[in-house]
ROBA-626872 format. One line per field, with one value per residue (C-alpha): residue in three letters; x, y, z. Coordinates in steps of 0.25 Angstrom, whole numbers. Layout:
BEGIN
rest	(ALA;...)
east	(X;...)
north	(Y;...)
up	(Z;...)
This chain:
BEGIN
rest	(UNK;UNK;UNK;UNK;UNK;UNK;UNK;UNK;UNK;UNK;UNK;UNK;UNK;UNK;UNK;UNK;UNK;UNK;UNK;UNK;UNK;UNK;UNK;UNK;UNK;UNK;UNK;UNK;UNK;UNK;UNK;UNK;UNK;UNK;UNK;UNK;UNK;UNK;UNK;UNK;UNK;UNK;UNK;UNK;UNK;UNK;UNK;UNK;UNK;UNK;UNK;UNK;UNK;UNK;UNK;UNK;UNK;UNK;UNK;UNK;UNK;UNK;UNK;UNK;UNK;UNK;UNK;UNK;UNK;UNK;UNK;UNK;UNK;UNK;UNK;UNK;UNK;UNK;UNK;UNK;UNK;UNK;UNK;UNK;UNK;UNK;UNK;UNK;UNK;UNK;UNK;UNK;UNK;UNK;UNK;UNK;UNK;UNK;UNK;UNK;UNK;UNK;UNK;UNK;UNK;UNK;UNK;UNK;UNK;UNK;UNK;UNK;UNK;UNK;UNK;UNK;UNK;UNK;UNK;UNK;UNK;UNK;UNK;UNK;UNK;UNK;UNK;UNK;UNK;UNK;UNK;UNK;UNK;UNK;UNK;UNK;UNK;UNK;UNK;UNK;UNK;UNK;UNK;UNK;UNK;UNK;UNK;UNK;UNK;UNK;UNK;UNK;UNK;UNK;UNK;UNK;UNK;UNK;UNK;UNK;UNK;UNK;UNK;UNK;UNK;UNK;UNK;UNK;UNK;UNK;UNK;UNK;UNK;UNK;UNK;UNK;UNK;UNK;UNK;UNK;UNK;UNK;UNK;UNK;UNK;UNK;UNK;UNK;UNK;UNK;UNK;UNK;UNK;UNK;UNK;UNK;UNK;UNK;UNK;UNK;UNK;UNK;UNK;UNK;UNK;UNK;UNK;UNK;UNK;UNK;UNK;UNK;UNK;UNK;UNK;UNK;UNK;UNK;UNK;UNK;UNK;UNK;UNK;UNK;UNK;UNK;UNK;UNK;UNK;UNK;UNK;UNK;UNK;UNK;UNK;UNK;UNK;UNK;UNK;UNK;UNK;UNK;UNK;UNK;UNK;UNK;UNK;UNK;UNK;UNK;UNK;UNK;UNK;UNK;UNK;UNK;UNK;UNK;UNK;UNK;UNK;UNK;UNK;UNK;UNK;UNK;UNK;UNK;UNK;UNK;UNK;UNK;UNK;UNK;UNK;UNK;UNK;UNK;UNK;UNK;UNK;UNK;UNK;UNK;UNK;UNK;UNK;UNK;UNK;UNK;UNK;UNK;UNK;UNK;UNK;UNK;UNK;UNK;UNK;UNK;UNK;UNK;UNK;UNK;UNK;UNK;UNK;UNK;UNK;UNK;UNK;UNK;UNK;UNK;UNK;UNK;UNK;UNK;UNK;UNK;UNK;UNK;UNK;UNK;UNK;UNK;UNK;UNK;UNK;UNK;UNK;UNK;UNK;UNK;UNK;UNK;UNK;UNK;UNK;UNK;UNK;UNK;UNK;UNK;UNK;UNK;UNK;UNK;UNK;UNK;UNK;UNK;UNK;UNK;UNK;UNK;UNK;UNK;UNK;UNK;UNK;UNK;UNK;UNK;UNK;UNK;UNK;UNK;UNK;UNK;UNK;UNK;UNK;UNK;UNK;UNK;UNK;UNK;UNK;UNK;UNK;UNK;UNK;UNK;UNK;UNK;UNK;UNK;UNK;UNK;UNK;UNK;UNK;UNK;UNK;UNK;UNK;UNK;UNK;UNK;UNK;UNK;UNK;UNK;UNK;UNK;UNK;UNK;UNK;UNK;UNK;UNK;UNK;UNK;UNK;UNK;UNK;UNK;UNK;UNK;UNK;UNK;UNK;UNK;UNK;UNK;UNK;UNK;UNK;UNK;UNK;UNK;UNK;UNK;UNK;UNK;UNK;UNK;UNK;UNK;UNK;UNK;UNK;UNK;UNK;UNK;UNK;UNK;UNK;UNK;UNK;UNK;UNK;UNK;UNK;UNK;UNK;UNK;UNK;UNK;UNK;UNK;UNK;UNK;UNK;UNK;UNK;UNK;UNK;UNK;UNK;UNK;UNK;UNK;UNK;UNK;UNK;UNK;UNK;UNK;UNK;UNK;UNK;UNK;UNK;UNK;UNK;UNK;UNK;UNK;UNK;UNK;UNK;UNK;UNK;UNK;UNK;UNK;UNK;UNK;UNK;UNK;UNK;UNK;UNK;UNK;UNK;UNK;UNK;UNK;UNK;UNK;UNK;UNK;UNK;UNK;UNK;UNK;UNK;UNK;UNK;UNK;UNK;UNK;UNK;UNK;UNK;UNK;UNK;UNK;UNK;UNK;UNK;UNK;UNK;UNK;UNK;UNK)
east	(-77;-73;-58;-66;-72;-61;-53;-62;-64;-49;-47;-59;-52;-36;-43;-51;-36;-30;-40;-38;-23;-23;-35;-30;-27;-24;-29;-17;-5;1;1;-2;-6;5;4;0;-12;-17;-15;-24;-34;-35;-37;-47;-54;-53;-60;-71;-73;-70;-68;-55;-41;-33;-27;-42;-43;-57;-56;-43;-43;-29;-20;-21;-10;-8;4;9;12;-2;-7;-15;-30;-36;-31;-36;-51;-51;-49;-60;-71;-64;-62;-78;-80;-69;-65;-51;-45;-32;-43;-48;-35;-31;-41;-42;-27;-32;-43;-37;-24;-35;-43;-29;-29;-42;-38;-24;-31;-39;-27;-20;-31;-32;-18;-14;-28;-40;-38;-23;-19;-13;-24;-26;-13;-10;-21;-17;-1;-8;-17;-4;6;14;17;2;-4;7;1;-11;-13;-9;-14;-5;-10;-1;-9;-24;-15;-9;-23;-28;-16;-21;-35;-31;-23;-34;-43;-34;-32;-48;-51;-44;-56;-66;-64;-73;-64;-54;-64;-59;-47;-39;-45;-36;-24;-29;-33;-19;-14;-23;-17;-3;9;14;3;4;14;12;-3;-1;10;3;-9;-1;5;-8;-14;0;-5;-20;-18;-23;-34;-41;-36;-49;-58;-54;-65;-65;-49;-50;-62;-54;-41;-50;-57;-42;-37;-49;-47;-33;-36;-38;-25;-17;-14;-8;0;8;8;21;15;13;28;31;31;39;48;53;53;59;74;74;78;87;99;108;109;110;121;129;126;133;147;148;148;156;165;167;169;158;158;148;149;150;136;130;134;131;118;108;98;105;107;92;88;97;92;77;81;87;72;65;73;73;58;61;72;70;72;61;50;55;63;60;49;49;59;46;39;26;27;33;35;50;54;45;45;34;32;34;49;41;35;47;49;35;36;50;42;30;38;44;28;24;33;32;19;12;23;11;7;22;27;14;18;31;26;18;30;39;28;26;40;45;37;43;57;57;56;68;63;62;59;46;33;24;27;28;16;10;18;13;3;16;23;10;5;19;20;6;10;22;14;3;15;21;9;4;18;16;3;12;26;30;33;22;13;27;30;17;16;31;27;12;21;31;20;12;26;28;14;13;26;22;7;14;24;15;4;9;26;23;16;23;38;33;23;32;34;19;19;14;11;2;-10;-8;-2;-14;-22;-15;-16;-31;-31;-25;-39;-37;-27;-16;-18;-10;-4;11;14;27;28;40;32;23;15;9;-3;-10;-9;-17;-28;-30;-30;-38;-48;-45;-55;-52;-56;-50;-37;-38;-42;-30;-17;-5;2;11;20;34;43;43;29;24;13;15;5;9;-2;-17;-28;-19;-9;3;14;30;41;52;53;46;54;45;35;23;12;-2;3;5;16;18;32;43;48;62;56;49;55;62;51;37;26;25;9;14;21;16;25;27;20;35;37;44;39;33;26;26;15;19;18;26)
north	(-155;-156;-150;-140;-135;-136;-128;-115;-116;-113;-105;-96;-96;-93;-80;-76;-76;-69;-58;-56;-54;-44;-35;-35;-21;-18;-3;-1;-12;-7;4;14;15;13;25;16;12;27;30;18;22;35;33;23;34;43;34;31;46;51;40;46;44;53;60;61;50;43;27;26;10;9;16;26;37;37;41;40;26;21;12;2;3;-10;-8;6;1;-9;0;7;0;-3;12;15;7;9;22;26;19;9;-1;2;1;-10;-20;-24;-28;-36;-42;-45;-51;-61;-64;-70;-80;-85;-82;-91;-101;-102;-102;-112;-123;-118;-121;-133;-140;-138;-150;-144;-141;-129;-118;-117;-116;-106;-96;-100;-94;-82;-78;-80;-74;-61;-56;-56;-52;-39;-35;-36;-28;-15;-9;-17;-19;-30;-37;-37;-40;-52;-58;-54;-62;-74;-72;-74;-84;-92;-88;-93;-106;-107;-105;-118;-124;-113;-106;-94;-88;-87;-73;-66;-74;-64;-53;-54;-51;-39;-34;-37;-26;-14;-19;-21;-17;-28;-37;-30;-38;-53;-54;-55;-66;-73;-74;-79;-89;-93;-92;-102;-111;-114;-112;-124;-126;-112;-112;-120;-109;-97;-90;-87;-85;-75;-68;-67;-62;-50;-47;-48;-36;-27;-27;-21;-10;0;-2;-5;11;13;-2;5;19;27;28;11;11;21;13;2;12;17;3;-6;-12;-8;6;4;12;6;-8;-1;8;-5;-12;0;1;-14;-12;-1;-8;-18;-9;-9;-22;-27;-41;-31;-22;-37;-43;-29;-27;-19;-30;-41;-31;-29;-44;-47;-36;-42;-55;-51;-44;-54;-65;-53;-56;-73;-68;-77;-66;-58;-68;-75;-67;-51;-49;-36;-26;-16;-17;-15;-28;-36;-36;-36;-49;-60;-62;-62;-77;-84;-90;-103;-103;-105;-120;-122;-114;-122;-132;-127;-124;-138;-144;-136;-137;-152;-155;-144;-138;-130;-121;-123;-116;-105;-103;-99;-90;-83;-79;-74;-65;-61;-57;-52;-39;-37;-39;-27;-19;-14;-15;-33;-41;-34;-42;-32;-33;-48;-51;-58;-69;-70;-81;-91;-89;-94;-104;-112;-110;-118;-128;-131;-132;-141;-150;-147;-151;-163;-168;-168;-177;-189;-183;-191;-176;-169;-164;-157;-151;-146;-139;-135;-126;-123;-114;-109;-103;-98;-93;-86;-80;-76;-69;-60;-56;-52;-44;-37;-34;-30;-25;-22;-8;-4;-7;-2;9;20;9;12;27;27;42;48;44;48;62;66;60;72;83;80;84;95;100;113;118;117;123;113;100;96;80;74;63;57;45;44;49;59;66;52;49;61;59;45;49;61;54;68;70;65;78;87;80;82;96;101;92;96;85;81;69;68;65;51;51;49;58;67;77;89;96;94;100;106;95;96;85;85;76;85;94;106;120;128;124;133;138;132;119;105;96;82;80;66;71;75;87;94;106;113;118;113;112;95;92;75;66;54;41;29;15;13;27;33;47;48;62;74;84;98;113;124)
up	(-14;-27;-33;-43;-30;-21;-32;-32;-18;-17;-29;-23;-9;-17;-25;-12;-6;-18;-18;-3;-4;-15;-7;5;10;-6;-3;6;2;-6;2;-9;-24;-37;-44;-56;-45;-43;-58;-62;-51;-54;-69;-65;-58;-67;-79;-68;-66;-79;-89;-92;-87;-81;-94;-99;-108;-108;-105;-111;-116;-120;-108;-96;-100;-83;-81;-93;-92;-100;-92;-98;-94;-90;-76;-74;-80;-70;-58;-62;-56;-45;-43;-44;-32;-24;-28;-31;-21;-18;-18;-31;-38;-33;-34;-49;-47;-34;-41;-55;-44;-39;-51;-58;-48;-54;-68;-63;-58;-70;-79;-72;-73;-89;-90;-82;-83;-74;-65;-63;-48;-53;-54;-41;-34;-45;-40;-25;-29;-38;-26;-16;-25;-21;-34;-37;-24;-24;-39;-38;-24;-33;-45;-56;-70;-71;-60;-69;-81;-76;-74;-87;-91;-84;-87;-101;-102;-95;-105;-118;-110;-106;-121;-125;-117;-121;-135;-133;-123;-134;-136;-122;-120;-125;-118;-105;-113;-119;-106;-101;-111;-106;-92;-91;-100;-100;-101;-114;-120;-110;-114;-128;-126;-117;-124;-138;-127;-123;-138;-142;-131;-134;-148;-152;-143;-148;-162;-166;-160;-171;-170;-155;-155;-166;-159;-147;-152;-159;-148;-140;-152;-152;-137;-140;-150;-139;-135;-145;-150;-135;-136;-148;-144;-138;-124;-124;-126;-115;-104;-109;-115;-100;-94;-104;-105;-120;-117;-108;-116;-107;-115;-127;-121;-116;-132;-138;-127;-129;-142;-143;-134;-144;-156;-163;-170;-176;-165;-154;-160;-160;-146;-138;-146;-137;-141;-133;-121;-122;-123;-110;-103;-108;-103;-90;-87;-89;-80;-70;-68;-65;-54;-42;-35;-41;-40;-27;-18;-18;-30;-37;-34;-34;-20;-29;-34;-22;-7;-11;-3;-8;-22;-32;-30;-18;-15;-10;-28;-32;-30;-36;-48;-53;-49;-58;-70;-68;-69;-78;-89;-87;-86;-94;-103;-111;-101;-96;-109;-108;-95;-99;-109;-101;-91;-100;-107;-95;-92;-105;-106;-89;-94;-106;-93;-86;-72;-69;-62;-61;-54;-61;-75;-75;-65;-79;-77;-61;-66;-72;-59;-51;-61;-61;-44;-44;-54;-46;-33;-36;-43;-31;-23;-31;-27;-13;-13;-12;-7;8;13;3;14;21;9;6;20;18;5;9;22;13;3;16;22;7;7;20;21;7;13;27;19;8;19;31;27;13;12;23;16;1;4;-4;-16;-17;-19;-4;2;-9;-4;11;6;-2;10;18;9;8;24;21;14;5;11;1;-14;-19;-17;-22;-22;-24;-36;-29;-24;-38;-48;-38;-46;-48;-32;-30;-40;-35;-21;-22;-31;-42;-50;-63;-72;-62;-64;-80;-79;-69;-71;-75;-83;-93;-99;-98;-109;-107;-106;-93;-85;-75;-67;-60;-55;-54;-46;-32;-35;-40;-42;-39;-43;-36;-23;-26;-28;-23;-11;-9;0;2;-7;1;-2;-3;-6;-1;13;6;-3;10;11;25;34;28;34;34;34;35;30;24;27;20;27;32;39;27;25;10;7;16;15;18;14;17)
């Protein structure tokens, strides 16, 4: 058997794995839908039924309003089919995230032989740690746009690197890139760098085919037109206003006491300026998300994004990835430096947000991470062939990366939804399940939005008719802009206990706002025991 067949008989074998760890059970683990999960399937279904969104607006190309968060549409479009043969499901939801998780280890693989050689030994190890990686199998088992972004992302920088070869793909090879800014915020801001990276790269091999690269960079902008009105508009900025470090008011208050402090001067206005507070603050996000901690030990702080007591890469990576870095930057300092580039793109949009490290918002860099650990193990590797104790060490490693693996799978499996259930807004789904039982018993229906945005939960899950929902909502924005439903149909949405409770009306309310003497119809428990919503009437 030749290599080239040996290779795609493993590669095929690596993605079959992949693909199998990221659908397994994904209906029910994790144990319940995000509400940016139901919000995307729900307006997925709603464009299915009524080519409109849930505000009304027909086949929005530029942002779903949604919650007032306007999310970018590519991800919603993509669940769509998915919904029209599954129906609007967990299942649905999930899978574009599942399949575009597994499709990047070919577009790594891919990438790897494009950027190393194509007789390199890296490719393949570099899908095999893809298709095994925590950080990438916990994304993509759950809706996140940052998951089908981080393949785009790949996908393209495989393409620029493919055109050195093969001109003509200089007309779509930019086309990743733009579908990375209608899927992921900050894919707005990394894909344009990286793909300057990847133009300052190549630029000599593709500077001679003008023509394809000027056709391709057209068709790159006139993709963009639809967008770009929101990319400017007040509502593009909203989100990054309420998340970002540079209006944290505290820094500046700390500039001026300093100052004052001081008297005044104009040395003190220069050392206490609020632009070195803010650059510090800048710099100490961004090495938040390189903690060893972070990406060894514990992972994200937010059980979404991690099982809490693993990191996002293996601890057993870590040896292999110095050892990358080390190879790389030795032998190959060209894709050494793009490499680089590529990270801290990656990072810099994560590190304007106050909330670090944070898996999510930094999963573009994923593919650096994964593609230095192969080049560090097949160095590794090709070093053992002729070591006296090679074979020993080779075991040694092969059972450390087995013991890593296999203690993550156990854990996400089998003690993961049952540990983080109510981290995943667990309890909607059953409740409404219950008060369907109930049958027409009740003229109304009051459900708490302490777990989440509750109104969205109960289109999803009683599969609302989309116009219905137009015609009787009540609804408005709040000053800071975001959306809120109180009422539609029978339903009607709380954020506080009630003041009032009334006859021939079920309540769903957190165990501690039932009142003395109701009538308590169940309680719906968390998967650990924890009681989570109680249905009652009085």
């Amino acid at each position: 058997m030749n290599r080239a067949v040996r290779t795609w008989i493993l590669l095929t074998g690596i993605v079959a794995i992949g693909f199998f760890l990221r659908v397994w059970h994904v209906d029910t683990n994790p144990p319940s839908l995000s509400w940016d999960e139901v919000s995307i399937g729900y307006n997925a279904y709603s464009i299915l039924k009524t080519g409109k969104d849930e505000h009304g607006r027909f086949l929005p190309v530029d942002t779903f309003i949604a919650y007032g968060d306007y999310k970018p549409p590519l991800a919603i479009y993509a669940t769509v089919p998915f919904v029209a043969f599954l129906g609007l499901t967990e299942l649905a939801v999930r899978l574009p995230s599942a399949v575009a998780g597994t499709l990047t280890i070919l577009a790594l693989f891919a990438l790897g032989r494009e950027l190393f050689g194509r007789k390199s030994n890296i490719p393949l190890p570099a899908a095999l740690v893809f298709a095994l990686s925590p950080w990438s199998i916990q994304l993509s088992r759950a809706g996140f746009e940052a998951n089908i972004a981080t393949g785009l992302m790949v996908l393209g920088a495989y393409l620029v690197l493919l055109a050195r070869r093969h001109p003509q793909v200089l007309l779509a090879c930019w086309i990743p890139f733009v579908m990375g800014v209608y899927t992921f915020n900050s894919a707005r801001y990394f894909g344009p760098f990286l793909a300057l990276g990847l133009f300052v790269s190549v630029r000599r091999d593709i500077m001679g085919h003008k023509k394809f690269l000027a056709s391709g960079v057209l068709i790159g902008i006139l993709l963009l037109l639809p967008i770009i009105p929101h990319l400017l508009s007040r509502q593009a900025r909203l989100r990054f206003n309420e998340v970002n470090i540079f209006t944290d008011a505290s820094i500046v208050a700390t500039a001026n006491m300093r100052s004052a402090v001081d008297g005044n001067t104009w040395w003190a206005k220069l050392v206490h300026n609020r632009r070195i507070g803010y650059t510090r603050s800048f710099l100490e996000h961004f090495f938040d998300n390189l903690e060893p901690r972070f990406l060894f030990i514990t992972g994200d702080g937010n059980p979404k994004f991690s099982i809490q007591d693993i990191g996002e890469l293996y601890l057993v990576d870590l040896p292999f990835l110095l050892l990358g870095v080390y190879w790389i930057m030795g032998r190959t300092p060209g894709a050494g430096w793009f490499l680089l580039w590529w990270l801290v793109m990656a990072i810099v949009p994560a590190a304007t947000a106050r909330e670090t490290p944070h898996a999510l918002r930094i999963e573009d860099g994923l593919p650096v991470f994964l593609l230095v650990i192969a080049a560090g193990l097949s160095r590794f590797l090709e070093g053992m062939r002729k070591a006296r104790f090679g074979s020993i060490l080779v075991a040694l490693v092969l059972f450390l990366y087995l013991g890593n693996i296999a203690y993550y799978l156990h854990n996400y499996y089998i003690h993961y939804p049952w540990e983080y259930s109510g981290e995943w807004q667990y309890g909607y789904k059953q409740a409404l399940a219950d008060a369907n039982k109930t049958g027409n018993t009740y003229s109304s229906i009051v459900l708490t939005e302490s777990i989440g945005r509750a109104y969205m939960y109960t289109l999803f899950y009683e599969r609302y008719n989309p116009m219905a929902f137009l015609v009787s909502k009540h609804a408005y924005f709040d000053a800071a802009g975001f959306y809120h439903v109180t009422a539609f149909g029978k339903y009607h949405f709380v954020e506080a206990t009630p003041s009032s409770f009334e006859p021939h009306t079920l309540y769903i309310l957190p165990p501690e706002e039932v009142p003395e003497g109701a009538h308590v119809i169940n309680t719906v428990r968390l998967l650990d025991g924890k009681p989570a919503l109680v249905l009652f009437d009085v």
